[in-house]
C-alpha positions in Angstrom: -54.8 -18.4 40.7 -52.6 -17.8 37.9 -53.5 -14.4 35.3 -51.0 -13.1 32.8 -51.9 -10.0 30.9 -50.0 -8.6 27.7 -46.7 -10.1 28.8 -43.7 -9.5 26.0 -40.4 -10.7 26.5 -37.6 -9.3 24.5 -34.1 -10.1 24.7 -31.5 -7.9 22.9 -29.1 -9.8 20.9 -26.3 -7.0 20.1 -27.9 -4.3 18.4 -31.4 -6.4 17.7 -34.2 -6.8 20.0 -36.2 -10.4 20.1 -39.0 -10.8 20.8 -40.3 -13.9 22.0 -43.7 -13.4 23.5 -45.5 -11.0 22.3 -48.6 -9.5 24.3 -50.1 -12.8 25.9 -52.5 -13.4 28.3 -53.5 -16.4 29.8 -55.2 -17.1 32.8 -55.2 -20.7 35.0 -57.8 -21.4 37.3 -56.8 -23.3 40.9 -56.7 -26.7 40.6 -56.7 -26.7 36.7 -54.4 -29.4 34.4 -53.0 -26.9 31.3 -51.1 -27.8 28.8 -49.0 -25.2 26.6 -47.9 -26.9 23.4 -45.7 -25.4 20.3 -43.1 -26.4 18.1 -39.2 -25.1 19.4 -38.8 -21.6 19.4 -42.7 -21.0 20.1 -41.7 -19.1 23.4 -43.1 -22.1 25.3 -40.6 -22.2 27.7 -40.0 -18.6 28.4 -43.6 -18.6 29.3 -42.9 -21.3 31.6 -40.1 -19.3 33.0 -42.4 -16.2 33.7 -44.9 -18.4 35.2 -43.0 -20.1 37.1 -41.3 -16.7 38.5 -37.2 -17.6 37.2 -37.5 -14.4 34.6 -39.9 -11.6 34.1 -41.6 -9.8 31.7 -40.1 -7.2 29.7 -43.7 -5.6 30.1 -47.0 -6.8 30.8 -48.8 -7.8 34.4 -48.5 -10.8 36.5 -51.0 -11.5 39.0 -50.4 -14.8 41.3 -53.4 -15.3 44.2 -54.6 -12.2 43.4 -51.2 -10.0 43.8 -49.2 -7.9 40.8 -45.7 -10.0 40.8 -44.1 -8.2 37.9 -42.1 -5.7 39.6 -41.3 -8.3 42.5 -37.4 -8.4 43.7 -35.4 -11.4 42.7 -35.8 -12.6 46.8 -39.2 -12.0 46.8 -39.7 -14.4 43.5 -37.3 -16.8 45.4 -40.1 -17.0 48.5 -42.7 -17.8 46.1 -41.0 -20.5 44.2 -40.4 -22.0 47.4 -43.6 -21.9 48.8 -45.9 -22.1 46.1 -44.3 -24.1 43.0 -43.0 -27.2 42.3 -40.6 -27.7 38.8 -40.1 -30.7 37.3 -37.2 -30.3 34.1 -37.0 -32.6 31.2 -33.1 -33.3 32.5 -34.2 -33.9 35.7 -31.4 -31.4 37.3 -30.3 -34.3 40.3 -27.9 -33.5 42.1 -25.2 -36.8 40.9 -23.3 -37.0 44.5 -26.5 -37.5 46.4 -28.6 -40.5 47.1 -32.7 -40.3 46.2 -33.7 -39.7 49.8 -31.1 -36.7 49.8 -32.5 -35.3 46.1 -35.8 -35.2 47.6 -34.7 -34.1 51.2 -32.4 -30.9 50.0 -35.4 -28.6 49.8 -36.9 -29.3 53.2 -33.2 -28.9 54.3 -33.3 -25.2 52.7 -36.9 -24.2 54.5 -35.5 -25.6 58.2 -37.9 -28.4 58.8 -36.6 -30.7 61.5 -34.6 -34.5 60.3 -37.3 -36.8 61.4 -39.9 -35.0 60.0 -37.6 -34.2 56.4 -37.0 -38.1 56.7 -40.8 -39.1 56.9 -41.7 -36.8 54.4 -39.2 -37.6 52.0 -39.8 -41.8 52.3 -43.4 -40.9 51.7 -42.7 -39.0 48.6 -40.9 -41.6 46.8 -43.1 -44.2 48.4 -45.7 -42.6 46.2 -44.1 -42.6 43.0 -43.2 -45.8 43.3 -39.4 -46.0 44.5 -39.3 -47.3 48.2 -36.9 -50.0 47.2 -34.3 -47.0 45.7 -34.2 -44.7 48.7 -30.2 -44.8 49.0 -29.5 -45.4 45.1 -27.6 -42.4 43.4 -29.3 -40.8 40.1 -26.2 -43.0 38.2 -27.5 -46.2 39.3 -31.3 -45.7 38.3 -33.3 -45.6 35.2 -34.2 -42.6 33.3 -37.7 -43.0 34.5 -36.5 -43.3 37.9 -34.8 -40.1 38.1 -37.7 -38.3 36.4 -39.7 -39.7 39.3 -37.5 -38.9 42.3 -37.6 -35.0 40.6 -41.4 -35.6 40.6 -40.9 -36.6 44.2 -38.6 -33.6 45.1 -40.7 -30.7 43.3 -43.8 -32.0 45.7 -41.7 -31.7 48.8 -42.7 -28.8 49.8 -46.1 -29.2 49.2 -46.6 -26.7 46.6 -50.1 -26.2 45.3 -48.3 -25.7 41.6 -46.7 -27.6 39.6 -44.7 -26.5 36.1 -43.3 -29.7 34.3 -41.7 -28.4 31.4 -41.3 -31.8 28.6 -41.0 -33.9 31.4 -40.8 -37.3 29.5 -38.9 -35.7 26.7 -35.6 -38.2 27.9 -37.8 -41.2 28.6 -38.8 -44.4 26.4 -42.1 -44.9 26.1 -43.1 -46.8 29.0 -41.4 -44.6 31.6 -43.1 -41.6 30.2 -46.4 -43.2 30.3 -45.7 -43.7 34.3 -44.6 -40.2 34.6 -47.9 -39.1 32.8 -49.6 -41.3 35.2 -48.3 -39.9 38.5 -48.9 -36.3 36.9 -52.5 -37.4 36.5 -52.6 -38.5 40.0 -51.4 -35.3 41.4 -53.9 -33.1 39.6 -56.7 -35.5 41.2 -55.3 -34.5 44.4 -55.8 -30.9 44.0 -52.5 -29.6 42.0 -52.8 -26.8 39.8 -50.1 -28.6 36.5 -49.5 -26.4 34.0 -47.1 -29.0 31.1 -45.2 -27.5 28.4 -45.3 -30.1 25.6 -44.7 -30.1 21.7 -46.5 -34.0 21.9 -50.0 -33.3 21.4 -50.6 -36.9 22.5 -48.9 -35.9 26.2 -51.0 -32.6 25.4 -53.8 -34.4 25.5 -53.6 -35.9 29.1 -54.7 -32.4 30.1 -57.4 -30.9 30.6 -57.3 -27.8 28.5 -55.1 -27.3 25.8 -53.4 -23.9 25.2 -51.1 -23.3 21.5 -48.3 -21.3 21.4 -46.3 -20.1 18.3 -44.4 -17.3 17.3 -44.6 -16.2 20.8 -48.7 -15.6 20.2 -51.0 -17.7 21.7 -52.9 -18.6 18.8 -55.8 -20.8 20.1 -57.3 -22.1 23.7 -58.9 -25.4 23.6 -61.4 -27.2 26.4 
């Protein structure tokens, strides 16, 4: 599904150039459960950024289902984040002024589908991760763990067969992170590609293959 092939990424910063990835390649099988773990500053994240088609490589292919995405235009990445992935962000990125239902809805609103059908979908999706008693409560008046699960809810919205969580229980206690874990676990069963960017190799290990990251090399590739 996924294959990456001696991708850099180099940012200039003034009259330097940085490098933070430097010649990887990774591929991720359909319906595989990923994790990409490193310290801060590993380049984890702009990895998740390239995979998940909000930057691109300085050089290096990108091949999604098959096609060469490197050279893709900034609408045609747009089209395939909204079809094919899902994100779910370690700050959750609600949008305050809107209730659960409406978090979850907003994306259906952007592809057109029809209110009843926007409304049923949406009440499912929180239905399923455990928040049919918080449909009309505003991100300010639930848990941490609450609003990491209405994201949850959101990035599935649109049914997309990938999903990029990127320290998703980095803000959460304990107990609310196991329950995220959980409901990640659940959605790989039903046939999601999850690819988790971690630096907790005990959330790591909720995966099913491990991949290390550091100094912008991937060093090792565990089963």
């Amino acid at each position: 599904m996924i294959k990456i092939e001696n991708v850099t990424k180099t940012y200039r910063m003034g009259s330097i150039d940085l490098t933070v990835l430097n010649k990887v390649s990774l591929k991720v099988r359909q319906g595989e459960y990923v994790s990409i773990i490193g310290p801060s500053g590993s380049g984890k994240s702009t990895l998740m950024n390239i995979l998940g088609c909000l930057d691109i490589p300085t050089t290096g292919s990108y091949y999604l289902d098959g096609k060469e995405i490197s050279d893709y235009s900034e609408d045609q990445l747009s089209e395939i984040r909204n079809e094919k992935i899902g994100f779910i962000f370690q700050k959750f990125n609600l949008l305050p002024k809107l209730s659960a239902l409406e978090n979850v809805e907003l994306p259906l609103i952007y592809r057109g589908i029809p209110a009843a059908e926007r409304k049923a979908r949406t009440e499912q999706l929180l239905t399923d991760v455990g928040l049919s008693d918080r449909f009309h409560h505003k991100p300010t008046e639930l848990s941490g763990g609450q609003q990491q699960r209405v994201a949850i809810a959101r990035s599935l919205a649109g049914n997309p067969p990938i999903l990029l969580a990127d320290e998703p229980t980095g803000n959460l206690d304990t107990k609310s992170g196991n329950e995220v874990i959980k409901i990640m676990s659940e959605m790989h069963e039903k046939g999601k590609t999850i690819i988790l960017i971690t630096h907790d190799n005990e959330m790591a290990s909720q995966a099913n293959r491990i991949v290390s990251i550091r100094d912008g090399i991937i060093s090792e590739e565990g089963v």
